[in-house]
N, C-alpha and C positions, 0 to 999 in steps of 0.2 A: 255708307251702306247703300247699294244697289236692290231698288225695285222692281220686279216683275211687272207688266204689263196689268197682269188681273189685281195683286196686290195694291195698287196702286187706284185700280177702279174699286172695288174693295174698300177702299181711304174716302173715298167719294162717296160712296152709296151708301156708308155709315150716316158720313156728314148731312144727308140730303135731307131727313127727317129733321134735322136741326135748323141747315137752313129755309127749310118752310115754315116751320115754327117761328124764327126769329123773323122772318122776311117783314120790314117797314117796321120793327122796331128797333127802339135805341139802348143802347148798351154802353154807359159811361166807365172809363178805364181811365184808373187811377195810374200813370208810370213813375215811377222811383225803381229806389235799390239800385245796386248792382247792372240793372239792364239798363238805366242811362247811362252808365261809363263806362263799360265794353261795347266796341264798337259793331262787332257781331249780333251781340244780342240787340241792341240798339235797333238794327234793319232790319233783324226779324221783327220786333216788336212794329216797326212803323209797316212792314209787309202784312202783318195781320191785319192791323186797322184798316189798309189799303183794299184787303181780299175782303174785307166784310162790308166795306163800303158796298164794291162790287157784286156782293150775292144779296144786295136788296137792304141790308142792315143800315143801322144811324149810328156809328163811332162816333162818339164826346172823346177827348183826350185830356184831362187834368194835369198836372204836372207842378211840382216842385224843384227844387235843384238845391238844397240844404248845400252838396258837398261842394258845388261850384262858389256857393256863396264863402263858405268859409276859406276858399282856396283865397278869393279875391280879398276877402278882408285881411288875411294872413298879408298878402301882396301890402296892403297900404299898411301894414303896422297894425292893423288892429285883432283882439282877440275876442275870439268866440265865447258866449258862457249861453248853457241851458240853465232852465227849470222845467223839471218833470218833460224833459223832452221839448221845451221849445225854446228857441233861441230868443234872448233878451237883445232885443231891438229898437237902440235910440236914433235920432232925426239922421243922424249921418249913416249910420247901418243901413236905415231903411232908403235912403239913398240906392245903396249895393244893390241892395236887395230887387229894387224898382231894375238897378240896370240889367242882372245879371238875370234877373227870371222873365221881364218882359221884355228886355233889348237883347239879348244874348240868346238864352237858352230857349223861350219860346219861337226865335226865328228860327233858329237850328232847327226846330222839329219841324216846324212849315216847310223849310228848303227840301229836309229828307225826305215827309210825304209828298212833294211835288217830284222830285228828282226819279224816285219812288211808280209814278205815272199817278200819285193823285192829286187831290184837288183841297185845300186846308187855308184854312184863314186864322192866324192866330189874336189870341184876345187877352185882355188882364180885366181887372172888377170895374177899371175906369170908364172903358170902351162902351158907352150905352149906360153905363152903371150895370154893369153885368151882374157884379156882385158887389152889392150894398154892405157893407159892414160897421160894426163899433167893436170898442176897447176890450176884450177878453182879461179877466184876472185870473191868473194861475196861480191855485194856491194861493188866493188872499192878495197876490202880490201882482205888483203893474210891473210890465214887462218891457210899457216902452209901447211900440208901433207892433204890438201883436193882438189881432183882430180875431171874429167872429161873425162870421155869415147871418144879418139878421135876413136878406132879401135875395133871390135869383130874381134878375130880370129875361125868363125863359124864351120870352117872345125874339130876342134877339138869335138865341139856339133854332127853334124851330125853323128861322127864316133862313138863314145858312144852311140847316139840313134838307130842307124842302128844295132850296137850289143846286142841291149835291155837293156842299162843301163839307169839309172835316172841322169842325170847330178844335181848335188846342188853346187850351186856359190855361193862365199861368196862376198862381196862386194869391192872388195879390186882391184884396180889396180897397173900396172906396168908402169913406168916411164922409160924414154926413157934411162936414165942410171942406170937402175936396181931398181932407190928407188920404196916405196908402195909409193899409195895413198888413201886415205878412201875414198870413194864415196858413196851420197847418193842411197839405194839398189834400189829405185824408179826410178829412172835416169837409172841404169845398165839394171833391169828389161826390159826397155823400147826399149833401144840400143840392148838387147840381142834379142829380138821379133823381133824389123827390123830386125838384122842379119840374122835372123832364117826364116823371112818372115813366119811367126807365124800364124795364125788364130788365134789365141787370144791371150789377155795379159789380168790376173787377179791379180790383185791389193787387199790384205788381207788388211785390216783396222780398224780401231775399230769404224767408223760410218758407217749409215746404206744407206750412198750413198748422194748422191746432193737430198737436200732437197727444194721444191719450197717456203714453208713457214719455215727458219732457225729455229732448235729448234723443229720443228715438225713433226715427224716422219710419221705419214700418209700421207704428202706430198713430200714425195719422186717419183722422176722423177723416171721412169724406165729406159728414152734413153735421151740424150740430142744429136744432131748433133754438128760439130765440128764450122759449122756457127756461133752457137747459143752461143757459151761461152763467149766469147768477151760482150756480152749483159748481161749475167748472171752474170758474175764479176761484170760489171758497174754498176749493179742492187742490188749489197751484196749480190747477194743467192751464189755467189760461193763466199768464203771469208776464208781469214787465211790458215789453213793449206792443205785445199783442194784444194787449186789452183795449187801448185806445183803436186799434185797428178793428176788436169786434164792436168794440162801440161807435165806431164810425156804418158797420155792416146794421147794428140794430135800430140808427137812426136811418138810415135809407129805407127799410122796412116800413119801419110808423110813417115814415112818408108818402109810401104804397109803390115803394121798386118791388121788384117782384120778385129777385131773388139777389144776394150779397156773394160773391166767390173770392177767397184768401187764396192766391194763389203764390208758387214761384216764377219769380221772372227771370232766374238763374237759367233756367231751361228753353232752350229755343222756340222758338211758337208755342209761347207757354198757352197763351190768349186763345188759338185755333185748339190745342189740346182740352182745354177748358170746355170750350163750348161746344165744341164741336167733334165729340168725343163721347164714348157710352161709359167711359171711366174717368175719364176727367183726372187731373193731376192734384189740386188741392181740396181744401175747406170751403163747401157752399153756406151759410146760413140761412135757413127759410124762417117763414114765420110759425109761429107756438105761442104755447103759452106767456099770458102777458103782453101780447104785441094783438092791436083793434085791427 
C-alpha cells in the first residue's frame, strides 16, 4: 500500500502527542508468539523497539523461546511435558534451556537490533543477579528447575538505559546458590515493569486481545479495569491461556506500571500501532477496582 506525502505526515502528527507523553520513559515488552518465528514479523518487532529507543523512549525487551527450546530437546531425544502451561524442567533440560534462551536466542535478538542501527546488550537473571529467583510449585507439584522472580536487581537496567543501550532478558533466573531456573517470560516481564516502575508493559501474543464474545474478533475490548476481571473470568470470556497473561497485566499494576496492553504480535508494527496510535490494536488493562 502506497502513501501520500500528507498521509504519511498525518501518521506523524497523530504519533507526536504520544511521543511527548512517553519521552524518558520506559516501556517493557514482553516478545513471544508467532512474531519470534517469522522472520518478517521478527524485524518489524526489533524496528519498533529500535524507533522508540530513538524518539526518547526506554525499551526493556523480555523474551522467552518455549518453541526453540522444545525444537532442541526433540533434537537430543528428549520429550517435552507441561503443567498448567509450564514445562517440567529437570538438571539436563535446564541445561537446554540455559543454552537456547541465553546463548542462542537472546544473542540473535542483540545481533538483530544492532544490525537493525541499534544499540542492545543482552542479559539472563545470572548477569548481576538481575533476576534473583526460587522454586515455583505448580499446582502443588515440583517442576524441577521452574522458578519464580523473588528480586529485580533494577539498578543494573537503569545503567544500560541511561547509556542508551536496549536491555533484552532472557528469561532465566538465578537461584540463591547459583543454580538457573526457567521462568515463565510473562511473569519476568511483569516483575521487570514494577522494578522499572514502567509506563507500560506490552505483552506480544498471538491473540487479538480479550474478546467480549470468545471466538469473535470484532468483540474485542479495548480496556478492561483491573475490577472488572474477577467477573470476566467468572463469565468465560477471559478463559485458558489468557488468564495467566492478565495476571501477569494486574501484577504489573500493584507494582505501579502504569498501564498493561495484550496485544497482537501477528500484525506488523504491532508495538508502534499500540502506542502510538488513537485506536490502538488490542486490550489495555488499567487500574480499578481492587488494585492500591
Amino acid at each position: 500500500m502506497e502513501f501520500t506525502a500528507g498521509e504519511k505526515a498525518a501518521v506523524l502528527v497523530e504519533a507526536l502527542p504520544y511521543i511527548k507523553s512517553f519521552y524518558g520513559q520506559t516501556v517493557v515488552v514482553k516478545y513471544g508468539g508467532h512474531a519470534m518465528t517469522d522472520p518478517a514479523l521478527k524485524q518489524g518487532v526489533m524496528q519498533d523497539i529500535i524507533l522508540m529507543k530513538y524518539v526518547g523512549m526506554n525499551p526493556v525487551l523480555v523474551h522467552g523461546g518455549g518453541p526453540e527450546i522444545t525444537g532442541w530437546l526433540a533434537r537430543l531425544g528428549r520429550e517435552s511435558n507441561f503443567v498448567s502451561g509450564q514445562r517440567v524442567t529437570n538438571a539436563a533440560d535446564m541445561e537446554v534451556v540455559g543454552m537456547v534462551l541465553a546463548g542462542k536466542v537472546n544473542k540473535e535478538l542483540v545481533a538483530a537490533i544492532a544490525h537493525l542501527g541499534g544499540r542492545a546488550i543482552g542479559l539472563c537473571g545470572h548477569d548481576g543477579r538481575l533476576l534473583e529467583a526460587e522454586k515455583k510449585l505448580v499446582d502443588g507439584q515440583d517442576l524441577g528447575y521452574v522458578g519464580d522472580v523473588t528480586r529485580v536487581n533494577a539498578g543494573i537496567l537503569h545503567t544500560l538505559m541511561a547509556e542508551g543501550y536496549i536491555p533484552v532478558v532472557a528469561s532465566i533466573g538465578a537461584g540463591r546458590d547459583g543454580e538457573s531456573y526457567n521462568i515463565n517470560a510473562d511473569f519476568v516481564a511483569a516483575e521487570v515493569a514494577g522494578a522499572l516502575q514502567a509506563a507500560k508493559l506490552v505483552l506480544l501474543t498471538d491473540v487479538t486481545g480479550v474478546l467480549a464474545e470468545p471466538g469473535n474478533p470484532a468483540s474485542l475490548l479495548s480496556s478492561v479495569t483491573a475490577g472488572e476481571v474477577a467477573e470476566l473470568i467468572g463469565r468465560g470470556v477471559i478463559s485458558a491461556g489468557m488468564i495467566p497473561k492478565v495476571q501477569c497485566c494486574l501484577r504489573a499494576l500493584e507494582a505501579g506500571v502504569g498501564r498493561a496492553h495484550i496485544i497482537d504480535g501477528r500484525l506488523p508494527h504491532a508495538i508502534l500501532l499500540e502506542i502510538f496510535t488513537n485506536e490502538g490494536i488490542g486490550t489495555m488493562v488499567v487500574r480499578g477496582e481492587g488494585i492500591c
